[in-house]
Biopython code that builds the backbone (N, CA, C, O; Angstrom):
import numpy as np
from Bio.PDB.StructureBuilder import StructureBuilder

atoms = [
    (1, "UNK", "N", (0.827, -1.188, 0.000)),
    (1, "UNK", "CA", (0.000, 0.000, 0.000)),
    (1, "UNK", "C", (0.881, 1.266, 0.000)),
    (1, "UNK", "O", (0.683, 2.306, -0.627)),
    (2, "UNK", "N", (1.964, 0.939, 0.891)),
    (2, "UNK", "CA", (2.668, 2.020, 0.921)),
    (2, "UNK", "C", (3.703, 2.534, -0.709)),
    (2, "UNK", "O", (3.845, 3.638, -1.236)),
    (3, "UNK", "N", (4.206, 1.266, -1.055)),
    (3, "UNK", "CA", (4.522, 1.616, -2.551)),
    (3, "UNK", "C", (3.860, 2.186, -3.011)),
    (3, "UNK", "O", (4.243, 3.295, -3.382)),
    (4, "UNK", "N", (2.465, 1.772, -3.267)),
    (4, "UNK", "CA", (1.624, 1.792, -4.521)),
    (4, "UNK", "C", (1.245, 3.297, -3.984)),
    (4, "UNK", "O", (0.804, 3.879, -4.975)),
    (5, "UNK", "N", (1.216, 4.332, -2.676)),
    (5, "UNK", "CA", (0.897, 5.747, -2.614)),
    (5, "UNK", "C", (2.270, 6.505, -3.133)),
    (5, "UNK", "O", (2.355, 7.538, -3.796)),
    (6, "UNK", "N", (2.989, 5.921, -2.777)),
    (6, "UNK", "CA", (4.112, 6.929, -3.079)),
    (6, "UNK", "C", (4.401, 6.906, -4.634)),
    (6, "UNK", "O", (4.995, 7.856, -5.144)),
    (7, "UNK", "N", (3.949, 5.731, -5.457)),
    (7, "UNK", "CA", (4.362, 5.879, -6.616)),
    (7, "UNK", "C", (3.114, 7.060, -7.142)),
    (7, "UNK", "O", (3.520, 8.137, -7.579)),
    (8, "UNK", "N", (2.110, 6.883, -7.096)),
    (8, "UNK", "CA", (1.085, 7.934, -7.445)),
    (8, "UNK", "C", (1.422, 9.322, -6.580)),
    (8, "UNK", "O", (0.580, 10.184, -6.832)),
    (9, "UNK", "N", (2.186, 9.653, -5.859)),
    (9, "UNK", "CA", (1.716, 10.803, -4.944)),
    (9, "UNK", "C", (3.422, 11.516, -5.853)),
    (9, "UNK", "O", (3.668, 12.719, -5.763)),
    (10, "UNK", "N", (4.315, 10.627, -6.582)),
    (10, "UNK", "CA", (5.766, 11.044, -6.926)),
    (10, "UNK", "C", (5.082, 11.277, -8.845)),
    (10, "UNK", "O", (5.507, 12.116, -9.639)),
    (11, "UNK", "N", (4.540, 10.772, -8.976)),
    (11, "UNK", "CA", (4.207, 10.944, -10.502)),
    (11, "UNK", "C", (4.951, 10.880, -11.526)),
    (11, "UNK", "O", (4.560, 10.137, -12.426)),
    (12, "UNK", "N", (6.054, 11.514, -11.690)),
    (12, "UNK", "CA", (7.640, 11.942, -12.835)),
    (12, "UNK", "C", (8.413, 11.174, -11.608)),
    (12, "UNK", "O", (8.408, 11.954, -10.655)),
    (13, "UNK", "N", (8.772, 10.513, -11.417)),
    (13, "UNK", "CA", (10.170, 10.340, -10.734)),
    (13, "UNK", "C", (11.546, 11.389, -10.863)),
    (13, "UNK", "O", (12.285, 11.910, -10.029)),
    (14, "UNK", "N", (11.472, 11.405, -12.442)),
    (14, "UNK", "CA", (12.873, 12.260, -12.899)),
    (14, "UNK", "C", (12.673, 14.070, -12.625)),
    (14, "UNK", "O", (13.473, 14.964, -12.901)),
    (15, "UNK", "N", (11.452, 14.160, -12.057)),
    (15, "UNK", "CA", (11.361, 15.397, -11.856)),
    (15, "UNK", "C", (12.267, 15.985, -10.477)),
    (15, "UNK", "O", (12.615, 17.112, -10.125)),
    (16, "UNK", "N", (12.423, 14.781, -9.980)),
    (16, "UNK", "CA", (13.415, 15.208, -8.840)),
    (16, "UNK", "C", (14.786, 15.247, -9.085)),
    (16, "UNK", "O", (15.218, 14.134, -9.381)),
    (17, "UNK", "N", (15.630, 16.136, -9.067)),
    (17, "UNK", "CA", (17.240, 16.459, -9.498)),
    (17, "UNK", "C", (17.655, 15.437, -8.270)),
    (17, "UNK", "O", (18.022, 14.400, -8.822)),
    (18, "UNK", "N", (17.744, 15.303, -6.946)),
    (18, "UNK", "CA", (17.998, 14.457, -6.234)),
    (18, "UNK", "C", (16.830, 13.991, -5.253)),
    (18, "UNK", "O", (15.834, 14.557, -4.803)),
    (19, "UNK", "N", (17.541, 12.340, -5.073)),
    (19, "UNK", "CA", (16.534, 11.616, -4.465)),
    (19, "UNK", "C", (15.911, 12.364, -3.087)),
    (19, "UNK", "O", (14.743, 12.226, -2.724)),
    (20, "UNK", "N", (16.920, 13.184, -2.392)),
    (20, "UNK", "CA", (17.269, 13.783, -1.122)),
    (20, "UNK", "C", (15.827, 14.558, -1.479)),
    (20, "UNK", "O", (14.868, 14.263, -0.766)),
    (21, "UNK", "N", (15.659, 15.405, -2.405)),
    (21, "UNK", "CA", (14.609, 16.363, -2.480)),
    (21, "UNK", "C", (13.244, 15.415, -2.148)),
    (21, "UNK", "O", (12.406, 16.183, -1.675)),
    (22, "UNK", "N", (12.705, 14.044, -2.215)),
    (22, "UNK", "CA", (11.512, 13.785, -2.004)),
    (22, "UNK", "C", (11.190, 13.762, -0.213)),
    (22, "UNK", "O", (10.056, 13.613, 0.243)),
    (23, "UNK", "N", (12.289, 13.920, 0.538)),
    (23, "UNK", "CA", (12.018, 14.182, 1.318)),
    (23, "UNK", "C", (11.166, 15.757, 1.970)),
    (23, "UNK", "O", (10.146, 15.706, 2.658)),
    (24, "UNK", "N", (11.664, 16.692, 1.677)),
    (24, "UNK", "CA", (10.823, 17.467, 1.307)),
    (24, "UNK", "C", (9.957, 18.439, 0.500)),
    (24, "UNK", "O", (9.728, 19.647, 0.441)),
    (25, "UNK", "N", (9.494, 16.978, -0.256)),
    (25, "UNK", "CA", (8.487, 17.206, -1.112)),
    (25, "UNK", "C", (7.008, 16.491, 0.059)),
    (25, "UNK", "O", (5.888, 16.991, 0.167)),
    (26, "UNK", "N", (7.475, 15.372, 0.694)),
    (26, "UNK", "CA", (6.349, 14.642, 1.370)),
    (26, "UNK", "C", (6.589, 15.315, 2.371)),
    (26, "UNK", "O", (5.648, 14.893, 3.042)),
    (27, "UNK", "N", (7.069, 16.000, 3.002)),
    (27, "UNK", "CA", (6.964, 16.869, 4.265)),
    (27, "UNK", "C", (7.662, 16.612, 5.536)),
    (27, "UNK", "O", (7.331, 17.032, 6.645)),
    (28, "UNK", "N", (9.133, 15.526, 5.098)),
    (28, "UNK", "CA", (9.890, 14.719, 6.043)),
    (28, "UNK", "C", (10.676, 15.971, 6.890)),
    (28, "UNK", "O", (10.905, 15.967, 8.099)),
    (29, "UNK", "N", (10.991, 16.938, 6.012)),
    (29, "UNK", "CA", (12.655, 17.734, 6.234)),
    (29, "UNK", "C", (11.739, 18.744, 7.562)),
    (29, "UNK", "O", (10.541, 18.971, 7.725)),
    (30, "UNK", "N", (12.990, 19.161, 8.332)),
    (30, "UNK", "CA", (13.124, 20.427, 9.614)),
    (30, "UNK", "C", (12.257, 21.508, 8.670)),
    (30, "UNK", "O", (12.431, 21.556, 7.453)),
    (31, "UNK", "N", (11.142, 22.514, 9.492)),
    (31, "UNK", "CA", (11.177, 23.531, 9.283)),
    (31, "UNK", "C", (12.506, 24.193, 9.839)),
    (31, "UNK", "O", (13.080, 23.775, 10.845)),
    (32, "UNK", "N", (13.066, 25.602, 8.844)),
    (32, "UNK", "CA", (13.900, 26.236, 9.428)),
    (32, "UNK", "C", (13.309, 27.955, 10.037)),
    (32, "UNK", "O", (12.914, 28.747, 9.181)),
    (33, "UNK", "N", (13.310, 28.237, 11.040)),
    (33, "UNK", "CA", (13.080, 29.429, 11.997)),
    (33, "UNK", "C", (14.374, 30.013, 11.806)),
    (33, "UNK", "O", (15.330, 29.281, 12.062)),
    (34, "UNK", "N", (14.704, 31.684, 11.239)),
    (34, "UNK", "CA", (15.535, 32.511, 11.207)),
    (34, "UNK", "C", (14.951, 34.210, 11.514)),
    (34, "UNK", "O", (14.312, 34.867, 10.692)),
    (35, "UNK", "N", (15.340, 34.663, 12.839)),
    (35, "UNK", "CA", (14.939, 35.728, 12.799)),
    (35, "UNK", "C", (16.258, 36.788, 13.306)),
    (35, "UNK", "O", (16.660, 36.301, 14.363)),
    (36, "UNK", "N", (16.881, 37.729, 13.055)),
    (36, "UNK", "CA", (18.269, 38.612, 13.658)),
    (36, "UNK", "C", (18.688, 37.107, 14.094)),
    (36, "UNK", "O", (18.852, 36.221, 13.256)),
    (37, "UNK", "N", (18.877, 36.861, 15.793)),
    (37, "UNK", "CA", (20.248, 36.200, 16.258)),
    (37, "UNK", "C", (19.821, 34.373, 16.376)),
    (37, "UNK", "O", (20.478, 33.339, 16.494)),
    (38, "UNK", "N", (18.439, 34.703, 16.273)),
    (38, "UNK", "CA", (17.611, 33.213, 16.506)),
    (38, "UNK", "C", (17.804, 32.274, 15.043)),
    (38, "UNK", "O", (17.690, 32.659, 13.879)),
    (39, "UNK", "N", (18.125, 30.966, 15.548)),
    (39, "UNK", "CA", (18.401, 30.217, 13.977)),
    (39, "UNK", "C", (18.395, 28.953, 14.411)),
    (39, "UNK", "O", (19.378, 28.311, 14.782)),
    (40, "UNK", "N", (16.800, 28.444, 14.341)),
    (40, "UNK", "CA", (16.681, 26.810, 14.876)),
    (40, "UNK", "C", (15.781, 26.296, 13.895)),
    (40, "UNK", "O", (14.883, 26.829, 13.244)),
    (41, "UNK", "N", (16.453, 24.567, 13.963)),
    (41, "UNK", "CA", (15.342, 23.712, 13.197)),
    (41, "UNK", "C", (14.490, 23.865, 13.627)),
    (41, "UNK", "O", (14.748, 24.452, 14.677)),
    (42, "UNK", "N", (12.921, 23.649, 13.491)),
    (42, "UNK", "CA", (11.909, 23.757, 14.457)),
    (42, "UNK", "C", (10.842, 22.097, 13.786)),
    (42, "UNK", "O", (11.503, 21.158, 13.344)),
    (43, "UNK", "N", (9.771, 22.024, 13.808)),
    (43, "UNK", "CA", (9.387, 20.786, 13.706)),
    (43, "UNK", "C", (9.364, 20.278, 12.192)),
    (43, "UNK", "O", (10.187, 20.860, 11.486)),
    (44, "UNK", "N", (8.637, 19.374, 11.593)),
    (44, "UNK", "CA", (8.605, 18.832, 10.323)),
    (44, "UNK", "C", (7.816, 19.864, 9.884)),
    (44, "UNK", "O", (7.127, 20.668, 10.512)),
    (45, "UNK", "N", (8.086, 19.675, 8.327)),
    (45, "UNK", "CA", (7.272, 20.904, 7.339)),
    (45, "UNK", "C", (5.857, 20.421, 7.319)),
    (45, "UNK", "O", (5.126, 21.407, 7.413)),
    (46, "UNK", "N", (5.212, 19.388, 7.242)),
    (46, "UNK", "CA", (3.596, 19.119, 7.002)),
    (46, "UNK", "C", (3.819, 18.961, 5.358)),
    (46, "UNK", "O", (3.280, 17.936, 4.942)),
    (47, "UNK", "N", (4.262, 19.477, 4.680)),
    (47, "UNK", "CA", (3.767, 19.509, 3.526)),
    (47, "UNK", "C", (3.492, 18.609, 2.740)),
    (47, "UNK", "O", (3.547, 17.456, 3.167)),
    (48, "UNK", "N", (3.143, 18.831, 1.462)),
    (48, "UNK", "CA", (3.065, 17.257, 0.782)),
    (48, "UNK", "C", (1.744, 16.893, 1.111)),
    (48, "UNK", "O", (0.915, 17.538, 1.754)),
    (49, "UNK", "N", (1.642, 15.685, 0.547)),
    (49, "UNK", "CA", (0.905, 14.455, 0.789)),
    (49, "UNK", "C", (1.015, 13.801, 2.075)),
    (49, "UNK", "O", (1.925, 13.084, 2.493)),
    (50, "UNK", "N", (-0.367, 14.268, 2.795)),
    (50, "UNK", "CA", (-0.073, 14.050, 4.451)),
    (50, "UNK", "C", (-0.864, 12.012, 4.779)),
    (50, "UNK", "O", (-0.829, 11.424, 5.860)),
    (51, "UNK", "N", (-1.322, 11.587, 3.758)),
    (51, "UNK", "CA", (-1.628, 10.340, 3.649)),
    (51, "UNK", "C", (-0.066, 9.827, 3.394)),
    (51, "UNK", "O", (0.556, 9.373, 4.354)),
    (52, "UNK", "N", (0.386, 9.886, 2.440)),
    (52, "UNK", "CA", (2.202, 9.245, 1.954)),
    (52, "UNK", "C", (3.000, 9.335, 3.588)),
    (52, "UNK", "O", (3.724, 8.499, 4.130)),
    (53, "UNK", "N", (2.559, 10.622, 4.057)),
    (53, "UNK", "CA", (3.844, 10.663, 5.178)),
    (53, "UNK", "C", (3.357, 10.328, 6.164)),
    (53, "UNK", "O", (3.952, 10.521, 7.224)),
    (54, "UNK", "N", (2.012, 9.666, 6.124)),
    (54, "UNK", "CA", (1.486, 8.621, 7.546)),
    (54, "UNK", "C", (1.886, 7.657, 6.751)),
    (54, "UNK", "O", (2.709, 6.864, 7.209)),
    (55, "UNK", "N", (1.534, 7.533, 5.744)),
    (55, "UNK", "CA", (1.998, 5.844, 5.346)),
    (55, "UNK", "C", (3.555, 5.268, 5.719)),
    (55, "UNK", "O", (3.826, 4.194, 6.257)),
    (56, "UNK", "N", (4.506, 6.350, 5.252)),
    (56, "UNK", "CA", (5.765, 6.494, 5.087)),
    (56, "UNK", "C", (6.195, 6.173, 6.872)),
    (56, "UNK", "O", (6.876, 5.171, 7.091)),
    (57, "UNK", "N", (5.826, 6.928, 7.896)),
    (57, "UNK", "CA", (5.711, 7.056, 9.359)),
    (57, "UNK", "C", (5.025, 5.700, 9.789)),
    (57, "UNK", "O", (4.932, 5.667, 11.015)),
    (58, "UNK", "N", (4.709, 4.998, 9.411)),
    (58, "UNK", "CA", (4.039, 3.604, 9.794)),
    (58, "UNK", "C", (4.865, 2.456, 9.457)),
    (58, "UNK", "O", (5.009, 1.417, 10.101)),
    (59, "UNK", "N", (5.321, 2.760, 8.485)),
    (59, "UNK", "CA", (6.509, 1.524, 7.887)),
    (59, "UNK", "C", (7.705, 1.871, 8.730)),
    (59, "UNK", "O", (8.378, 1.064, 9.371)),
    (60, "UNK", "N", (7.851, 2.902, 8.668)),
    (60, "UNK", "CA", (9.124, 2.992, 9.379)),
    (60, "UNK", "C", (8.784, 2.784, 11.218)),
    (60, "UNK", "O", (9.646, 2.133, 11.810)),
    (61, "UNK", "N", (7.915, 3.167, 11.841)),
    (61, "UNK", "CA", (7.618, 2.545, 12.683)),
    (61, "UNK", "C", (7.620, 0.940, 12.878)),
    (61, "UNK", "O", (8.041, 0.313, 13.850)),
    (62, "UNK", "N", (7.183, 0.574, 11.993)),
    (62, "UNK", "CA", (7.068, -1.016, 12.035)),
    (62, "UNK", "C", (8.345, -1.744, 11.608)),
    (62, "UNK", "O", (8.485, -2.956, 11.776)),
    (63, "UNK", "N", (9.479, -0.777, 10.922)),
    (63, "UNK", "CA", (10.682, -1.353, 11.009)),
    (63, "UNK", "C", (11.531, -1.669, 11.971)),
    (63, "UNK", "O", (12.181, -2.679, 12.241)),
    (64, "UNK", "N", (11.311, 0.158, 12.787)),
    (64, "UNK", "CA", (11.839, -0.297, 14.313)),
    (64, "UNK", "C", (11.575, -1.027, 15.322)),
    (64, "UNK", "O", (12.276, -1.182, 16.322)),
    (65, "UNK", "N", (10.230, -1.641, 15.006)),
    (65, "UNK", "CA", (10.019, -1.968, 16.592)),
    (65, "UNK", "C", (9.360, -3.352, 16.167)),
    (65, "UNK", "O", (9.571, -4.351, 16.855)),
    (66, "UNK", "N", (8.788, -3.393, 15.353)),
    (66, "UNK", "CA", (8.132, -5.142, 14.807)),
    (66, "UNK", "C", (9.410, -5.949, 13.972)),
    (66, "UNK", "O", (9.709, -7.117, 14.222)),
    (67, "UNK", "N", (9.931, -5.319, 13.193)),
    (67, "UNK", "CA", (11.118, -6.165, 12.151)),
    (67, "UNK", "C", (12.316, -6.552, 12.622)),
    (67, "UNK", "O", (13.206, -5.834, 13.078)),
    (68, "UNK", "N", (12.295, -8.009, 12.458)),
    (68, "UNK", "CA", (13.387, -8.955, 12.901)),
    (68, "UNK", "C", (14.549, -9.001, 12.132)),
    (68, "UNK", "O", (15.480, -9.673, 12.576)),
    (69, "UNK", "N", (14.755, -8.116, 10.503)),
    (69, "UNK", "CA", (15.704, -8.253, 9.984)),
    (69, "UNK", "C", (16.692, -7.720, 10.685)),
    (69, "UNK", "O", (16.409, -7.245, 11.785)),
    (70, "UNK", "N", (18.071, -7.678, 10.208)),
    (70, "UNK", "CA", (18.923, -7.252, 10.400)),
    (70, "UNK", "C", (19.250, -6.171, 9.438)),
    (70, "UNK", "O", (20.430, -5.867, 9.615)),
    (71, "UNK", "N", (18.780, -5.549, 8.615)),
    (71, "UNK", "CA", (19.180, -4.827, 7.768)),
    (71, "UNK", "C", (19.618, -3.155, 8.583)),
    (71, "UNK", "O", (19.484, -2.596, 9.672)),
    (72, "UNK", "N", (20.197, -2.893, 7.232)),
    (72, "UNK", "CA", (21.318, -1.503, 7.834)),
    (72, "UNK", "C", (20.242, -0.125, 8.028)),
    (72, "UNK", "O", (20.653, 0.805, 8.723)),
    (73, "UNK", "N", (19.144, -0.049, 7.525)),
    (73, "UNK", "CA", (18.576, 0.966, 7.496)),
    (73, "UNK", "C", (18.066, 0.504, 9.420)),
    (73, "UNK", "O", (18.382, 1.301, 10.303)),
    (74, "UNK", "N", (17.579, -0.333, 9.648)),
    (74, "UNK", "CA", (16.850, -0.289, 11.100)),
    (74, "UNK", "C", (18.103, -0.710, 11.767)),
    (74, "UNK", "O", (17.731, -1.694, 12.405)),
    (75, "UNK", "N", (19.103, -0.586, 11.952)),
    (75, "UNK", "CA", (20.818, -0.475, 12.751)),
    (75, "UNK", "C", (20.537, 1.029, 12.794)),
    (75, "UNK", "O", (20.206, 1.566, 13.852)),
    (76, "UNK", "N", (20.678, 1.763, 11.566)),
    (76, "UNK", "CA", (20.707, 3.410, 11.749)),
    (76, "UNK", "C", (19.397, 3.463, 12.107)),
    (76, "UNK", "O", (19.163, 4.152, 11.114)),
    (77, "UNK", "N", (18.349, 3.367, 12.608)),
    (77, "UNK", "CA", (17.007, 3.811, 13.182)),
    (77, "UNK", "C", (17.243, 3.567, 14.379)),
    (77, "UNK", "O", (16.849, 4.270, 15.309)),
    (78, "UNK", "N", (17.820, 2.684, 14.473)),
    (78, "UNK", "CA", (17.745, 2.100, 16.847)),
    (78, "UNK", "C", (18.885, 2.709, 16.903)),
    (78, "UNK", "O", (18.892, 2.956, 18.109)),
    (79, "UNK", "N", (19.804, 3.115, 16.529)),
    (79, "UNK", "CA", (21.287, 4.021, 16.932)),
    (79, "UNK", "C", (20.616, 5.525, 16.790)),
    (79, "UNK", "O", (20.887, 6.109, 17.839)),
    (80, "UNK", "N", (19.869, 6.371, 15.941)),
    (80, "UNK", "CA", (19.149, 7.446, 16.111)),
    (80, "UNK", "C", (18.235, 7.670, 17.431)),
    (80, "UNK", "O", (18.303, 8.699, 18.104)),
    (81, "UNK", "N", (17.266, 6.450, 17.759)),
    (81, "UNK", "CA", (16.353, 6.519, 18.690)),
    (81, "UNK", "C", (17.179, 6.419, 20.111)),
    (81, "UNK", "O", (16.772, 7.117, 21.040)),
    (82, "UNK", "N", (18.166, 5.691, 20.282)),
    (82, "UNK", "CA", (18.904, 5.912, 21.467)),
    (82, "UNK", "C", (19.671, 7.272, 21.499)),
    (82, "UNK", "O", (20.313, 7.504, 22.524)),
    (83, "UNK", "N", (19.679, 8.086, 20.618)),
    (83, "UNK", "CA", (20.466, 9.460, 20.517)),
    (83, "UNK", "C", (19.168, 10.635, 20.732)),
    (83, "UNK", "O", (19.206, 11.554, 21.550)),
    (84, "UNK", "N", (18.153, 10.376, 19.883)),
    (84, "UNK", "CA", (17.598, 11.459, 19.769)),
    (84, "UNK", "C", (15.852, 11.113, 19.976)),
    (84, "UNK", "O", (15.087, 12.069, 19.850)),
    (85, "UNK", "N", (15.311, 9.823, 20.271)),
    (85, "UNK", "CA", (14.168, 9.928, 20.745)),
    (85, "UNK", "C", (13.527, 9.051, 19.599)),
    (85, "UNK", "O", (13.968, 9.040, 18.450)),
    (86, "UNK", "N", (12.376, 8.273, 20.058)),
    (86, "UNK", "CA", (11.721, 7.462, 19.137)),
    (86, "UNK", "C", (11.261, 8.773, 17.721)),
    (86, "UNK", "O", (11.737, 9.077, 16.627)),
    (87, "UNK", "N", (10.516, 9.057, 18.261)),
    (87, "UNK", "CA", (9.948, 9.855, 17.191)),
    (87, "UNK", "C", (10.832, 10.586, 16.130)),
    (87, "UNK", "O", (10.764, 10.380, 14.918)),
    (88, "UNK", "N", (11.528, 11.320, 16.646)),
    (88, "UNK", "CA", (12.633, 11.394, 15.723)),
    (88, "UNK", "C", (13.250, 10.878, 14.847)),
    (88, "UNK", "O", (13.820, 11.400, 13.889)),
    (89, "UNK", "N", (13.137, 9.545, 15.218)),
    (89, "UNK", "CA", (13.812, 8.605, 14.774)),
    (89, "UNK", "C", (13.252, 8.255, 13.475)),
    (89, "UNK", "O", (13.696, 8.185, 12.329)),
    (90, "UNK", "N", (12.209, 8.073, 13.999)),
    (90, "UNK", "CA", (10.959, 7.335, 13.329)),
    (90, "UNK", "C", (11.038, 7.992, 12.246)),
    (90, "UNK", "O", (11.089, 7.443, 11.145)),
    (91, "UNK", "N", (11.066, 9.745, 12.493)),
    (91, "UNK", "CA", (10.993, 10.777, 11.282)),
    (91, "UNK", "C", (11.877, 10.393, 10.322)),
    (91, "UNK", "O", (11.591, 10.220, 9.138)),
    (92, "UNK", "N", (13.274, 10.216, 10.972)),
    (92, "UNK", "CA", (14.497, 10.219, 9.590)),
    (92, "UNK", "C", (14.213, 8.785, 9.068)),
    (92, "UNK", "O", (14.363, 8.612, 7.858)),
    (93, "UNK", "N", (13.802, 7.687, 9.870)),
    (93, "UNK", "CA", (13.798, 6.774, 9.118)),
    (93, "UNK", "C", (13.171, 6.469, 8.033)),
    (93, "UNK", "O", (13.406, 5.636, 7.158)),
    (94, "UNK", "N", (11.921, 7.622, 8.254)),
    (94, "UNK", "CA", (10.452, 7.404, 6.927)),
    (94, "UNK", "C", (10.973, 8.361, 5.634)),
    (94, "UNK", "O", (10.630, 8.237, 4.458)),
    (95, "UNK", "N", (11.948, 9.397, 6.232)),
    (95, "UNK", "CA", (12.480, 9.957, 5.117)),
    (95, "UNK", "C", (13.298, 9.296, 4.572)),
    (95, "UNK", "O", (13.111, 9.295, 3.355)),
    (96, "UNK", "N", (14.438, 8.507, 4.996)),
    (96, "UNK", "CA", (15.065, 7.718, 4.232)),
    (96, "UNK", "C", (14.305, 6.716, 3.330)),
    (96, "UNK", "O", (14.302, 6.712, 2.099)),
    (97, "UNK", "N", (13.831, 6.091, 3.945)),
    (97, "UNK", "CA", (12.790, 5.329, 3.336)),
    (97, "UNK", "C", (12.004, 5.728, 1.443)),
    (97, "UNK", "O", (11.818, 5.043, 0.437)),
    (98, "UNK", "N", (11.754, 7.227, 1.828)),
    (98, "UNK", "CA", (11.090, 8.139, 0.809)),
    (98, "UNK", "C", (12.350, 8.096, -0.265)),
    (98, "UNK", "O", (12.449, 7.610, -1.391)),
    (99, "UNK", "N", (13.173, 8.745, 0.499)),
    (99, "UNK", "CA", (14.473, 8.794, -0.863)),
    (99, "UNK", "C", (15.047, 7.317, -1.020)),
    (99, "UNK", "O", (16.047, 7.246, -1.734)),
    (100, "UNK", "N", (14.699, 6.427, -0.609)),
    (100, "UNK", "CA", (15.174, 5.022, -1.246)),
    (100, "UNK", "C", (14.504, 5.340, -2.499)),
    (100, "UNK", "O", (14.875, 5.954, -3.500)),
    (101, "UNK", "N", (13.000, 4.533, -2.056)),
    (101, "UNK", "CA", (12.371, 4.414, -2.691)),
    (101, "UNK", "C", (12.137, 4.954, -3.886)),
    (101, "UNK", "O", (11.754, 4.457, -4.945)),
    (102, "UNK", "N", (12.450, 6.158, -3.538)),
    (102, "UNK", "CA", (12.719, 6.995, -5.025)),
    (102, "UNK", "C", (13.358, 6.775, -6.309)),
    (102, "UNK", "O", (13.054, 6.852, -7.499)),
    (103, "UNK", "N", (14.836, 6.329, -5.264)),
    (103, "UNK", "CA", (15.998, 5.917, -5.738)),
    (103, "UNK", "C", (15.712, 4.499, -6.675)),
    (103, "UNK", "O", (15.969, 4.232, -7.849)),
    (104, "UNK", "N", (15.217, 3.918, -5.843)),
    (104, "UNK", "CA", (14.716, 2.186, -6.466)),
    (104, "UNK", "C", (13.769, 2.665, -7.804)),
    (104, "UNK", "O", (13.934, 2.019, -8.839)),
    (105, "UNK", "N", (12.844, 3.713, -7.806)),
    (105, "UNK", "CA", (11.904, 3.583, -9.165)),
    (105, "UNK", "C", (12.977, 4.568, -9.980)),
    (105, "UNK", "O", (12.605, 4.558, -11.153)),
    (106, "UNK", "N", (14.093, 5.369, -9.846)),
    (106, "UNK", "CA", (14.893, 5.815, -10.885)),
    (106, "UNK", "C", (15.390, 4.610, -11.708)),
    (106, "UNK", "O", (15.313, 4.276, -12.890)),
    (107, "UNK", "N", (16.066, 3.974, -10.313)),
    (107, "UNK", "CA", (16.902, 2.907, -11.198)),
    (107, "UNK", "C", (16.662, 1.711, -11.624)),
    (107, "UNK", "O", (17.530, 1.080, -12.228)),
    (108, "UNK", "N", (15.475, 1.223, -11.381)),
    (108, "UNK", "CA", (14.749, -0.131, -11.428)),
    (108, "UNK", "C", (15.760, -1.123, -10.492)),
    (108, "UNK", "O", (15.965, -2.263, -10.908)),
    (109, "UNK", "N", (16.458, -0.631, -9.086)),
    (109, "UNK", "CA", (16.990, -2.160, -8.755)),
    (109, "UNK", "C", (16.537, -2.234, -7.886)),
    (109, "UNK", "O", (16.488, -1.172, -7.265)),
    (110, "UNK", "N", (15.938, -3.376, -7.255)),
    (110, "UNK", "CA", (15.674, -3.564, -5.966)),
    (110, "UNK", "C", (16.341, -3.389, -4.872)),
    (110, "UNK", "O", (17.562, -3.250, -4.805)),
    (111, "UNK", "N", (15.161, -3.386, -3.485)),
    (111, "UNK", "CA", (15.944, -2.983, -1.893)),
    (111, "UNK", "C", (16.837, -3.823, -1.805)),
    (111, "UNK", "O", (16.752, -5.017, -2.089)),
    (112, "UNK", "N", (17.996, -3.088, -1.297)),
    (112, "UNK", "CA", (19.271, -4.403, -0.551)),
    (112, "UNK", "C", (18.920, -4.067, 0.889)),
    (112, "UNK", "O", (18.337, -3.062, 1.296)),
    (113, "UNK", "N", (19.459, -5.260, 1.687)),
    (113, "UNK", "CA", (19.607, -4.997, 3.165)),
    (113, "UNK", "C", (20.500, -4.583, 3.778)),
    (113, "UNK", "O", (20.445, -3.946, 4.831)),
    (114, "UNK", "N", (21.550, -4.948, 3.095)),
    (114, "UNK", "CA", (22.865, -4.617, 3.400)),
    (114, "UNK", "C", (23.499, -3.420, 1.837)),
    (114, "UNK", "O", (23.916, -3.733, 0.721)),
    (115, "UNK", "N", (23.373, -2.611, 2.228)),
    (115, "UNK", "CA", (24.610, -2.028, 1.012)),
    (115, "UNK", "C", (25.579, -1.536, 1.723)),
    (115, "UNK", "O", (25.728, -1.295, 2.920)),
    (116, "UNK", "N", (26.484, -1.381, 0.390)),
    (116, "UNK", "CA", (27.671, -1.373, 0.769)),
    (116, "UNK", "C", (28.440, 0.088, 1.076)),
    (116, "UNK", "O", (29.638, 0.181, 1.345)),
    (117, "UNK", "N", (27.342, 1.394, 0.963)),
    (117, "UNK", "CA", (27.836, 2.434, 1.645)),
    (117, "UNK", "C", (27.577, 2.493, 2.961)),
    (117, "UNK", "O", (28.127, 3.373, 3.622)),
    (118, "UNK", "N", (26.921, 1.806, 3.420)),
    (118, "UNK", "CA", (26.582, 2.099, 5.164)),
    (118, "UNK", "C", (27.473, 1.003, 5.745)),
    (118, "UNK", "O", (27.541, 0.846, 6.964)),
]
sb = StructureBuilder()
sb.init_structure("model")
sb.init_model(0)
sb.init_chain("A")
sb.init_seg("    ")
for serial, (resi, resn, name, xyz) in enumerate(atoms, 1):
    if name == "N":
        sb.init_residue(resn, " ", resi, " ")
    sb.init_atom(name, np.array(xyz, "f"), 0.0, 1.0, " ", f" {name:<3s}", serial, name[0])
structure = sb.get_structure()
């Protein structure tokens, strides 16, 4: 289910210059707050397709805490959540997730569990 929204909610794939950008396109990335001396991330943007980024937020939930693999993406999700808080966690993981996925319908190859940059 979750494929099959994100492929309809991404439409052009190639419209994205980098995979990094579908993150906030679905509404994964920091708002940024800048005013004179003040300059903080502040919460997620909302934007986007707010069905994709519950969908997106559910898988990745269910990676951390239901999935028995061993794969490298949920190693970097439980090493985030012991640093910076489930939810958080949860956040970067659904964004990664987004720019895989992206990545996978550019290039037609399937998920690895292990790759070999992490």
């Amino acid at each position: 289910m979750t494929a099959t929204s994100f492929v309809s909610a991404i439409e052009e794939p190639p419209n994205f210059k980098h995979s990094r950008s579908v993150g906030a396109f679905v509404g994964l990335t920091t708002r940024r707050y800048q005013s004179g001396e003040i300059d903080y991330d502040g919460h997620i943007s909302r934007r986007g397709d707010s069905h994709l980024r519950g969908l997106l937020y559910e898988a990745a939930t269910v990676l951390l805490t239901r999935s028995r693999s061993e794969c490298d993406l949920r190693k970097w999700g439980l090493q985030l959540r012991e640093r910076l808080g489930f939810k958080r966690a949860t956040v970067a993981v659904a964004r990664k997730l987004a720019v895989i996925m992206h990545s996978m319908l550019i290039t037609g190859e399937p998920f690895r569990e292990k790759s070999a940059a992490a």
